[in-house]
N, C-alpha and C positions, 0 to 999 in steps of 0.2 A: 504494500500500500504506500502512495505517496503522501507524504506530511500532511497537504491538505484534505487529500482524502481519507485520512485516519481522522485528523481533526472532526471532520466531519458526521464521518460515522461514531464517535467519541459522545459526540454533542445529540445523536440521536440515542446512543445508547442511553445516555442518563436520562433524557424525556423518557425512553420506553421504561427504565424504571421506575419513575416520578409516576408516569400514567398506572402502570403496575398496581403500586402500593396504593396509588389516592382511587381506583377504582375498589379498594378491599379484597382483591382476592388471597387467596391462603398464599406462604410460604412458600409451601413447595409448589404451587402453581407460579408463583414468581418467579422460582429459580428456575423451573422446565423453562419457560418463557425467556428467560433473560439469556440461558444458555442455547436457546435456539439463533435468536438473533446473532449471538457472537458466534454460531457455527456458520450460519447463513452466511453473516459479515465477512468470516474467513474463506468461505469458499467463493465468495465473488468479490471477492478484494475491496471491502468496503461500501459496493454502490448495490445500495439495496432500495436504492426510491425510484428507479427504474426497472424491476425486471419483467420480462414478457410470461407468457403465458408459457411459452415452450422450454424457457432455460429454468423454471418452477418445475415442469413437470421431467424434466433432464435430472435437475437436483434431487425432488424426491423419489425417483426411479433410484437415480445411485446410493443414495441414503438408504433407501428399501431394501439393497443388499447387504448393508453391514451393518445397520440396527433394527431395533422389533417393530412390529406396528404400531405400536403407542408411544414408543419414542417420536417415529414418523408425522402420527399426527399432534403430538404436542407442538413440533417444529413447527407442524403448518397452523395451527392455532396460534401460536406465539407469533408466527408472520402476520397474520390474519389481524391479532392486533395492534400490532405494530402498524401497518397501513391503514388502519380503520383511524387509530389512536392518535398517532404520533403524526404521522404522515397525512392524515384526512383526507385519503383518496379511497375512492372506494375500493372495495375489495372486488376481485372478479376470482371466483371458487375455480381451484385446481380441482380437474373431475378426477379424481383417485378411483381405483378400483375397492371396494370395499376389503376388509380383512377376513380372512373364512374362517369363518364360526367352527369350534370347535372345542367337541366332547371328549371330556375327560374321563378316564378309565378309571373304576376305582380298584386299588390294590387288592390281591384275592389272597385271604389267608392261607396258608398249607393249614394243615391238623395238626402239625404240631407246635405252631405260633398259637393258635387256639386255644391247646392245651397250656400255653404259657401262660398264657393271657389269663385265661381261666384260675389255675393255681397260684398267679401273685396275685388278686385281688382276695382281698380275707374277709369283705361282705358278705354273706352267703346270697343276701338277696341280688347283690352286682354279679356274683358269678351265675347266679340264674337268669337275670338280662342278659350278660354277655353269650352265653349259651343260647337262650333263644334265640337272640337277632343270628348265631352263627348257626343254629343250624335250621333256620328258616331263610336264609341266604337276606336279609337285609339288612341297608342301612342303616348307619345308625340314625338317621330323624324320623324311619319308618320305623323303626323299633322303638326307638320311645315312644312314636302314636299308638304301637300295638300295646307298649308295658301300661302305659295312661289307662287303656281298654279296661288288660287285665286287671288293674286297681281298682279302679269305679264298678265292674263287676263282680269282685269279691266283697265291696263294701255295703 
């Protein structure tokens, strides 16, 4: 970056944090934000009140390979206001491909993690929870709805 272009992006950096904080958002939305603009900053050498629609979606393709998708979209949410904010132009939305959804596998006991589980709990009533949700194959939030059942039923 050259002197005055560093000056420059310097002098929008602190607006973007001035905007930041006197708008109220948390902390760590601050920091995702502030550290986006200064990756942006670096990756285009300071001139960030002109970029097109094509070297945004350049950026966040190459970004998309070596962080996750929510780093991704903090960055474009932090741009978003940064140009809305600081810059007062409007924003025109980078069309991203959405992130794919996805289900998480829940870990499957062996029988004999089971039986561990089982013998360090000294409850007698927890070791019969833990046994029923194991060997009725469920979760534990579906298992607490079934123990809740069994309670209000026995009383």
């Amino acid at each position: 970056m050259t002197p005055s272009i560093e000056l420059k992006f310097n002098h929008y950096y602190i607006q973007h944090c001035k905007h930041l904080k006197l708008k109220g958002l948390q902390p760590k939305t601050i920091d995702a934000y502030s550290r986006a603009i200064r990756r942006i900053g670096e990756h285009f050498q300071g001139h960030l009140d002109n970029l097109t629609q094509d070297q945004l979606v350049d950026y966040f393709h190459a970004l998309l390979s070596r962080l996750s998708w929510s780093a991704v979209k903090l960055d474009l949410y932090g741009l978003k206001f940064f140009y809305t904010h600081v810059l007062q132009k409007p924003w025109v939305d980078v069309l991203m491909i959405k992130p794919p959804r996805c289900t998480r596998i829940p870990d499957i006991v062996t029988v004999v993690e089971a039986q561990q589980l089982f013998m360090s709990t000294r409850n007698l009533s927890y070791r019969v929870f833990y046994f029923t949700i194991y060997s009725l194959g469920l979760r534990l939030g579906e298992g607490l709805g079934r123990w809740k059942e069994i309670i209000i039923q026995t009383k």
